[in-house]
N, C-alpha and C positions, 0 to 999 in steps of 0.2 A: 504493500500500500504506500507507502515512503518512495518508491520511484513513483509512480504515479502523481503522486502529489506534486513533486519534484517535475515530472512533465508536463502537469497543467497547468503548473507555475509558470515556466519554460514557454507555454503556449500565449500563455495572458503577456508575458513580455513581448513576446513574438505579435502580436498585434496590437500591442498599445504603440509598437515600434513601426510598424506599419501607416498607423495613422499619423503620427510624429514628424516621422522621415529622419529625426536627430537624436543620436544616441545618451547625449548629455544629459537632454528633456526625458527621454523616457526614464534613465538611469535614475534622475531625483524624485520625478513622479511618483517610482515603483518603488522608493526606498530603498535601493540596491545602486552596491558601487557600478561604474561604468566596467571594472574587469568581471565582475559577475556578469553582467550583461552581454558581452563579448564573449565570455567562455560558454553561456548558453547560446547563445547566436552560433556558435564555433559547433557546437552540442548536434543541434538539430540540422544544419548544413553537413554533417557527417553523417547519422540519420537518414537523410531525403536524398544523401549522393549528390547535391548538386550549392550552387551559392543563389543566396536567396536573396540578397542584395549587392548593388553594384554602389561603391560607395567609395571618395576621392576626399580632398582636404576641404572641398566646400559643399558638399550635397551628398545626398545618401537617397538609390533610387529603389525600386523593387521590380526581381529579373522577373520574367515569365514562371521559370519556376515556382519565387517566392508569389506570385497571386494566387497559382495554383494549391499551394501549401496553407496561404491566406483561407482561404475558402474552405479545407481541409480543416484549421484551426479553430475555428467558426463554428463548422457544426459542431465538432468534438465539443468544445467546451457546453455548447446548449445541450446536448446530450446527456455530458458530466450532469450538470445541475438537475436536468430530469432524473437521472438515474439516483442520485444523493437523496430526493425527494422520495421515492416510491422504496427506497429500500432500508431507511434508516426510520423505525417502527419508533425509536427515541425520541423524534424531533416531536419535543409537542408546539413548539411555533416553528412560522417558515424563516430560514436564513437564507441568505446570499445576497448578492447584489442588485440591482433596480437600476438602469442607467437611464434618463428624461433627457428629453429634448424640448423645448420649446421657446419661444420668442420671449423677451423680458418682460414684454406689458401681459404676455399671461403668467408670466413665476410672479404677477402680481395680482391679476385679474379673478381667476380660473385656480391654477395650481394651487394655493395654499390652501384652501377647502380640503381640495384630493387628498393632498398628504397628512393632514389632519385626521380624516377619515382613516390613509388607510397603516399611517403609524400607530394610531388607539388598537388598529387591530392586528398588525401585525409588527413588533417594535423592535425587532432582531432582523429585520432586513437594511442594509444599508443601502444610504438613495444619494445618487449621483446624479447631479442635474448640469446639462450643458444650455448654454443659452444662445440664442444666434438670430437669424433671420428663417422667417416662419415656410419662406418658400424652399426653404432645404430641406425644412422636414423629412418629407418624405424621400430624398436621397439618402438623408443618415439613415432613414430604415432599412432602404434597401440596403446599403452599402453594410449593414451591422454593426453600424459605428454608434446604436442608441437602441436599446429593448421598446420602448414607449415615448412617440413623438405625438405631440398637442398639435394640429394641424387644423388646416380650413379645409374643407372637404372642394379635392377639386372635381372639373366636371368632368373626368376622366378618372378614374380611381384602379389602379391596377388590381387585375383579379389576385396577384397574390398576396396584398395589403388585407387586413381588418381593420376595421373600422367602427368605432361607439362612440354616438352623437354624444356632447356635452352641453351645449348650448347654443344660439340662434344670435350674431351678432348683427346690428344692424351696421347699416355701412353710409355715410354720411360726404356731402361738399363742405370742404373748410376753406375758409382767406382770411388772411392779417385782419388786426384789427389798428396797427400801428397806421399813422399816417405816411401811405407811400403810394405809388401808381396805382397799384393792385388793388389796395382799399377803395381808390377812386372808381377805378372800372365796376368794383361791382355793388357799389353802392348807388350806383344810375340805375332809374327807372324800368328800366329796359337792359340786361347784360348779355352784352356780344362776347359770349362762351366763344365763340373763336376767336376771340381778340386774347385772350387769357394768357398766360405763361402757364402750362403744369408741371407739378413735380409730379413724378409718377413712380411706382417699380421700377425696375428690372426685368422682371422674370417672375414665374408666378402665380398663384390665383389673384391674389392683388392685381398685377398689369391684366391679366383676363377681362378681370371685371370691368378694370377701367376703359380697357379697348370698345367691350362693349358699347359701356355707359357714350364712348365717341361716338361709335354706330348710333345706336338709337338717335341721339343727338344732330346728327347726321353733319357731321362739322372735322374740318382737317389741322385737329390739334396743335399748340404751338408749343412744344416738349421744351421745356425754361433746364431739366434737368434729370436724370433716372438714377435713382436712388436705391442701397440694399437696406429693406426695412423699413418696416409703415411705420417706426417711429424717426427715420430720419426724413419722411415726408412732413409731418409735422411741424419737427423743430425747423425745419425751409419754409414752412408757409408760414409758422410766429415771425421768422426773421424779413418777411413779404417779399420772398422771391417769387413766389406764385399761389394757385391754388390747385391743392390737392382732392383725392377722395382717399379716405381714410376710416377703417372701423371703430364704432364708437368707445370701442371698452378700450384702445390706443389713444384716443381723443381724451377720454376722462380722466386717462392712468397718467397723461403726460404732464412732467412740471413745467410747459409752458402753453398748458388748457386756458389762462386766463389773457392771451396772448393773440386768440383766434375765433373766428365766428364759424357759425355754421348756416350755410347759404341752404335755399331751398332747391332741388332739384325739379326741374323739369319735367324727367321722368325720372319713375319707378326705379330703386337700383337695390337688387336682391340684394338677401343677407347673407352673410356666412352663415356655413354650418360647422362648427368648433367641435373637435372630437378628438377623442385619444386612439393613435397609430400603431398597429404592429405587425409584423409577417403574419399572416394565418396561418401559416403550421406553427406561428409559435402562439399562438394565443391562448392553448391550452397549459401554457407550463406553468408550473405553480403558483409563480411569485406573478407573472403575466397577468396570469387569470383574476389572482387575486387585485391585483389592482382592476383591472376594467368591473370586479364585482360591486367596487364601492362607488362608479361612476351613477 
């Protein structure tokens, strides 16, 4: 059992190094010296027969082999943890790990409920929360770089995603309220939506919707600037580079809400649907499960 332990160790480095790309970072993250880290790296390239990284004085890549090992490491370890669960009759609460993913205005919004909920019930799981831009979400899923992503449900959902609704956001026009051009145009009687500057997404359910919201509008955008993250749309429209469309629970969470108005739309512009993310073959593992039961 002591190799074992010893290789799933080995593995968990092995892809926290993966995601890193630098051995320094992973080395203090994992609480292990940089020569333990190497000597495992050295371990598992002996192992697989082949090098799993191609690595020089300034970058550290990962060869074909190592993705393929990547993926191999990945399942083992979800496997691990299933098999810990069903076979250790001892565990009267669930242990292991919990990795989240979500945007910041929901680890404000949204998330702290959840975890409330489901730390009262289960208090021996440790929970690792990444914070980012919401339209990655569902990349970290697939990628396996996050067990449970908070996500807007988009209008394409891949079949091998799960998916449970959390909540219904509405999604709103914002502009300055400072005195600057911006404030001007759309405080006339009449606002020529194509004369505007927007900030917008990137990439997205966000830029989706907003592409939309052009269509219907039926108007040929004057893009002021595209942005990662509906909360740096925001903070651009407090400072009156332009106006955005932004969801309301980012509107309210942000510290410069008092900064910004909200315009009435023309037309109708759906809401998000806010829900917690995960593989569906993994939805039934323990700790998985247990979290979407207290959604």
């Amino acid at each position: 059992m002591e190799t074992l332990i010893m290789d799933i160790r080995s593995l968990k480095l092995y892809l926290h190094l993966c995601d890193s790309l630098h051995f320094a970072k992973t080395a203090e993250q994992s609480h292990v010296s940089p020569s333990t880290l190497s000597r495992a790296l050295q371990r598992l390239e002996d192992e697989v027969g082949s090098k799993l990284f191609e690595r020089d004085n300034r970058s550290v890549t990962i060869t074909h082999a190592g993705l393929e090992f990547k993926r191999f490491a990945e399942q083992t370890l979800a496997d691990w943890s299933q098999l810990r669960s069903r076979i250790d009759p001892s565990q009267q609460y669930l242990r292991g790990n919990l990795n989240l993913y979500c945007s910041v205005t929901a680890a404000y919004s949204h998330l702290p409920a959840l975890l409330d909920r489901f730390r009262r019930d289960h208090p021996h799981v440790d929970i690792h929360l990444t914070t980012g831009d919401p339209a990655n979400a569902v990349s970290q899923i697939q990628k396996n770089r996050t067990d449970i992503a908070i996500i807007a449900l988009p209008e394409v959902f891949p079949s091998t995603l799960h998916f449970t609704p959390i909540d219904k956001v509405p999604i709103s026009v914002i502009a300055p309220l400072m005195q600057c051009q911006v404030q001007q145009w759309v405080s006339q009687s009449h606002i020529d939506w194509e004369k505007l500057p927007y900030i917008v997404p990137d990439h997205g359910p966000g830029r989706k919707r907003i592409d939309q919201w052009f269509k219907q509008m039926g108007i040929k955008p004057n893009i002021y600037a595209q942005v990662s993250g509906q909360e740096a749309i925001v903070s651009m429209v407090a400072l009156g580079c332009g106006v955005g469309i932004s969801p309301d629970a980012v509107i309210h969470n942000s510290p410069v809400r008092e900064r910004i108005q909200t315009l009435v739309s023309p037309v109708d512009i759906p809401a998000f649907e806010l829900g917690c993310c995960c593989k569906e073959k993994r939805a039934n593992d323990p700790i998985i499960s247990a979290f979407l039961e207290i959604i």
